[in-house]
N, C-alpha and C positions, 0 to 999 in steps of 0.2 A: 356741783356734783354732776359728772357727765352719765348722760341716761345711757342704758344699753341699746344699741342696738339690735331692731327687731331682727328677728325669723322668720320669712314665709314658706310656712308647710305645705307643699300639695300631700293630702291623704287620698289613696283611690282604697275602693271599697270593692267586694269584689260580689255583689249585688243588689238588692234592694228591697231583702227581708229583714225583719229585726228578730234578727236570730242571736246566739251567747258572741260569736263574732262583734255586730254590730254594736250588743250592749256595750263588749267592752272596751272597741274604738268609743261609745258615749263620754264611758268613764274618766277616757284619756284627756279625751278633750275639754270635758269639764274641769277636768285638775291644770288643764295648760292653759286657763281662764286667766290666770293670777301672774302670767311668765310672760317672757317676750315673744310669743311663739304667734306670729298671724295665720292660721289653720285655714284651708282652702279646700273644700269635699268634692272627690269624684265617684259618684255610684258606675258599677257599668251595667245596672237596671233600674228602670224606673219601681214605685215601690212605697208600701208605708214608711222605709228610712228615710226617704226623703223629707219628709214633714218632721220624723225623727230627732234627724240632727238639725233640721233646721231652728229647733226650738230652742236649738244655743245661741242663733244669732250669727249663724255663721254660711257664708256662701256654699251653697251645692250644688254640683253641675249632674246632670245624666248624659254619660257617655257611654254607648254599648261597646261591649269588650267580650270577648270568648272564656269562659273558663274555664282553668284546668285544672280539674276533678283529679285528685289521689287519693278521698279519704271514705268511703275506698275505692270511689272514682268506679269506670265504666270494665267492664270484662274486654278483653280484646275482639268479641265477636260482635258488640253490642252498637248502636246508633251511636251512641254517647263517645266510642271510642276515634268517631271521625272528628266529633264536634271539637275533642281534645286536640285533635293535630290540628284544626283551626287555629286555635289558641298561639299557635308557634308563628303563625303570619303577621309582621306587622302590622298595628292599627294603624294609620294614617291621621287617622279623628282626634286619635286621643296625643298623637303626637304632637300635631301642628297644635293643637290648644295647650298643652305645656309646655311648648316651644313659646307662643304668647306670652303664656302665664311669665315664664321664667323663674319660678318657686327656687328661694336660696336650697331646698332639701322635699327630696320624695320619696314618701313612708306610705309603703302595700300593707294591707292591716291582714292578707291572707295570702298562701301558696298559692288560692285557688286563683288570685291574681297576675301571675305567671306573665301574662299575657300583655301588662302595663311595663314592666321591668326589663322584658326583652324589648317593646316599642322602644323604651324612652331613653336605653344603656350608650345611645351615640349622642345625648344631649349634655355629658361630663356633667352631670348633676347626681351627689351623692345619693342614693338610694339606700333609704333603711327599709328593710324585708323583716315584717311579725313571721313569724314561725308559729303557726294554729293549726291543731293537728299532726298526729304522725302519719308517718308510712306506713307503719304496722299493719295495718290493716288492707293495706293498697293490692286492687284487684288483679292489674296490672304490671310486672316488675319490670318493665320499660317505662312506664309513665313517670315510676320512682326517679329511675335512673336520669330521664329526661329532667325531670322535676329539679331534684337535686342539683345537676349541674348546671342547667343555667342560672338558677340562682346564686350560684357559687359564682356563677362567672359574671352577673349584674349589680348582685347586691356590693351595697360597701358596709352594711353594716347588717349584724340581724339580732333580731330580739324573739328566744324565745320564752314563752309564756310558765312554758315546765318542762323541766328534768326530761321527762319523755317524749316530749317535744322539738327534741332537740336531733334524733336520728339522722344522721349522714353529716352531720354538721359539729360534730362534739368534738372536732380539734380545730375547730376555726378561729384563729387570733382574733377575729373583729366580733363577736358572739361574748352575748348577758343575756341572764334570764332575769326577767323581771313579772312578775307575776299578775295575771289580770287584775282590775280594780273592784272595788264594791263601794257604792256612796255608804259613807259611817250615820250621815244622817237618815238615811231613809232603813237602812237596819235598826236604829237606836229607836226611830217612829215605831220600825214593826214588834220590836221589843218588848216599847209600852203598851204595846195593844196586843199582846199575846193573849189576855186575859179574853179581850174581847171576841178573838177571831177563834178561839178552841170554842167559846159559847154558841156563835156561830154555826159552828158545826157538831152542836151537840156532844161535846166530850164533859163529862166530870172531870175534877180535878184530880181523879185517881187516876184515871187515865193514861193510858203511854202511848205515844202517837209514834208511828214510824213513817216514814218517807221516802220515796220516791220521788222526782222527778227529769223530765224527758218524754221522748218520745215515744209511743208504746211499739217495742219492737223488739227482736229477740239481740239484735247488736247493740243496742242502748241496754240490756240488760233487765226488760220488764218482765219478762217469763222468767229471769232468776232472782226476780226481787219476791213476783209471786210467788213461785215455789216454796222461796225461802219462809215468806211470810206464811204461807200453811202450816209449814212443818214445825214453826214456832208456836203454833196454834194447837197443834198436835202435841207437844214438847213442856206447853206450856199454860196446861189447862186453864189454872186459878190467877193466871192473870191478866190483868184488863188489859187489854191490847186490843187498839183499832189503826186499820194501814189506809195512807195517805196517798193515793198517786195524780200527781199533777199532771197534764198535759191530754194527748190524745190518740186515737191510732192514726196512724200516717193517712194524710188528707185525700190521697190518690191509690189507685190500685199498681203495683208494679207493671209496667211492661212487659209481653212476652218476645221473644226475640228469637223462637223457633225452638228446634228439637233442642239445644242445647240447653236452654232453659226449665224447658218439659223436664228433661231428665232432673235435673236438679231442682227442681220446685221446692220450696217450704210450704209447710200448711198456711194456709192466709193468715193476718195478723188478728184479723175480728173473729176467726176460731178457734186461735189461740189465746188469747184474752178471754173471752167469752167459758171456755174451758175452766180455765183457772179463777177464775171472777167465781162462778159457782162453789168452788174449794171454799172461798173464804166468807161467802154469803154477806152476812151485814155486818162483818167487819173490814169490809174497804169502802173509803171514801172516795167517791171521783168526781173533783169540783170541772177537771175540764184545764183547758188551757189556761194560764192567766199571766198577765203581763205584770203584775205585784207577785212575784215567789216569794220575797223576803216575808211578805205577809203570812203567807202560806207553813212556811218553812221553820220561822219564828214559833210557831203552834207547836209547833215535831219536840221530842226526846230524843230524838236518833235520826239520823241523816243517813240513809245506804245507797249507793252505790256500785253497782253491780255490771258495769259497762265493760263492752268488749272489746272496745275501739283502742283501749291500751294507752288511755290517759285517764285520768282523775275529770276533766270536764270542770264548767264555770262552779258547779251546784257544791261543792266541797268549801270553797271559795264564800258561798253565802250563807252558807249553814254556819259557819267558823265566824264568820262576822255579827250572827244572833247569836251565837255562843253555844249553837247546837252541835253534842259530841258527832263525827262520822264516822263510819264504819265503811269501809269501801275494799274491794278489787285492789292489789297491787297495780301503776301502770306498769308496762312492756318492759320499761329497763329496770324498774326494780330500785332506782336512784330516788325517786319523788322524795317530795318535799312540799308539797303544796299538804298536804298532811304531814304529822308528826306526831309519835308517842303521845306528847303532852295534849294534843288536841283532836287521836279518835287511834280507832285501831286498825290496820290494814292488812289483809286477809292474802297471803304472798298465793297461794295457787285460786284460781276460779274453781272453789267447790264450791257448792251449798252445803254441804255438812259444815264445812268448816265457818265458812261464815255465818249459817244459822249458832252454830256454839258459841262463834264470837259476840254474837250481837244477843243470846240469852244471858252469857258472863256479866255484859254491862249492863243489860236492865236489872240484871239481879243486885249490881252495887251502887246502889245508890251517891255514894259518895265518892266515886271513883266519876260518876257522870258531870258529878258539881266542879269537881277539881277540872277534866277534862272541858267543859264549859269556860270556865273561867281564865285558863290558857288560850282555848278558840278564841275567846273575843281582843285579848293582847297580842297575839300570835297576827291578830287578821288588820287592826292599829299600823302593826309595823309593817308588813310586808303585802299588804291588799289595797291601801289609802290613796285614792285617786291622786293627790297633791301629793305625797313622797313619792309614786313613782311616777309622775309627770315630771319633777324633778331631774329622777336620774334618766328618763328618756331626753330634756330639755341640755341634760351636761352631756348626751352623747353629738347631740346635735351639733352643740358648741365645739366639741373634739374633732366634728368631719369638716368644720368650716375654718378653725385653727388652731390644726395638730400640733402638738406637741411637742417637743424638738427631743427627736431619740438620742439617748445618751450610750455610744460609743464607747 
């Protein structure tokens, strides 16, 4: 029996946090464990991913790389928006080490990577482009425009993550979506320990837990998650309900960058929070950031969603795999699929009325959440499973090394 011939993958990374990015380059990699795919990491920061991925067992390099910021990326007036035209200068560094390498395929796990795909596009080595995040949101509509086309013009293949993700790119012949991953076993762990982790946190078993997570901020959706959670409070006297939010307020103060910024100021994030936090008194939970969600998250009845950034996000994705119903935001285009009928409900305008209604309807039916639960976890089986879609990324590979012969 003749063996397959391997694949050596260069991955670059497009920094050195382990952020839903990084998890779900993890995912990938751990599903292409089982294939013929020799995987080769480039961070272009040094970084906790580093130790990260290396606990696959698999080679990491730190190479610094510029990156370009769209999501929503720097204002035109901003520090940030120089660092971006950085990005469009060849690396030299990064070139000559996968000029070395000579990787049969090189897969960017981010746009914000930009800056490896233009280095590497005279090395004739197919490049697959992840598509993570939209535009939507993008500060800048030159950075887009930048954005977009030269990846148009480096990539030979791209993979986006979801439906809305896909913006500037939704007639591209070489373009699949294939959805981030979630390990089935460390969901099926946080499952059995539901019991445990609600105790944990002091719930009875009447209890209805809702959820949050992200970063606490008004474009992640945390000031309409709170809102919402008041007025369900309000709405919702006699029943037990306590709210969950995972994560933190942003670790750093923004930069000011002169009158422009004056003028446009938001209230700081810890007085915004801090605000709404009193609303709801000792009915929110705040464990803090934590590197187990699923544990977390497994606790919950309902998974919401309230992000501005005009995608769905990884959090939909892990809720659906412990079989918890979501309730979310439509993303930007209104096409998603990373939710479904069967597995929560999707609230097509950003109101809080609307979504506080939607999200009272399903507590109050109980058998509509069991049915929706039980979809989530088949639904997340097929289309979330680290090894099916390390698969079909491993059949694209094989397609850019030897195509197909067009039939005429």
């Amino acid at each position: 029996m003749l063996q397959e011939t391997r694949i050596k993958v260069l991955y670059i990374h497009q920094d050195g946090l382990i952020t839903g990015s990084a998890i779900s380059l993890f995912n990938l990699l751990m599903g292409l464990r089982s294939t013929v795919v020799d995987p080769v990491l480039i961070l272009s920061g040094d970084g906790p991913a580093k130790a990260f991925f290396e606990s696959l067992g698999i080679p990491v390099h730190v190479i610094p790389m510029q990156g370009f910021w769209t999501t929503p990326g720097p204002r035109w007036y901003q520090r940030g928006a120089l660092k971006n035209f950085k990005a469009l200068v060849k690396n030299k560094a990064v070139y000559d080490f996968v000029s070395e390498l000579n990787p049969d395929i090189i897969h960017i796990n981010d746009k914000a990577a930009l800056n490896a795909g233009l280095s590497l596009r005279s090395l004739n080595i197919p490049i697959v482009q992840h598509l993570r995040s939209s535009y939507y949101t993008c500060n800048f509509p030159l950075f887009r425009f930048l954005s977009a086309k030269i990846i148009q013009h480096y990539a030979s293949y791209l993979i986006g993550i979801s439906e809305d993700e896909i913006d500037e790119f939704e007639t591209a012949p070489n373009l699949e979506i294939i959805y981030n991953s979630v390990d089935s076993k460390l969901a099926d762990h946080a499952v059995n320990n539901r019991s445990t982790t609600r105790a944990s946190l002091g719930l009875g078993p009447d209890v209805l837990l809702i959820g949050y997570v992200g970063i606490f901020s008004g474009i992640r959706g945390a000031w309409d998650f709170m809102e919402v959670a008041a007025r369900l409070l309000e709405s919702n006297p006699r029943m037990p309900l306590k709210f969950i939010m995972l994560g933190n307020l942003p670790a750093t103060k923004a930069v000011n960058y002169g009158l422009f910024d004056r003028l446009r100021s938001e209230k700081p994030a810890w007085e915004t929070y801090n605000h709404l936090k009193d609303k709801l008194k000792d009915h929110l939970i705040t464990p803090g950031y934590t590197n187990d969600p699923l544990r977390f998250i497994a606790a919950m009845d309902l998974l919401v969603v309230t992000s501005h950034l005009g995608v769905l996000g990884r959090q939909p994705l892990e809720a659906q795999s412990v079989g918890v119903p979501v309730v979310s935001y439509y993303g930007h285009s209104g096409k998603t699929k990373v939710v479904t009928p069967d597995t929560g409900i999707l609230v097509r305008a950003k109101s809080l009325t609307q979504m506080a209604t939607s999200i009272s309807a399903l507590l109050s039916n109980t058998e509509l959440r069991k049915k929706l639960s039980l979809h989530a976890i088949d639904y997340s089986r097929e289309n979330f499973d680290p090894i099916k879609n390390a698969q079909r990324v491993v059949a694209i590979y094989k397609n850019l090394l030897n195509p197909k012969p067009q039939v005429v």
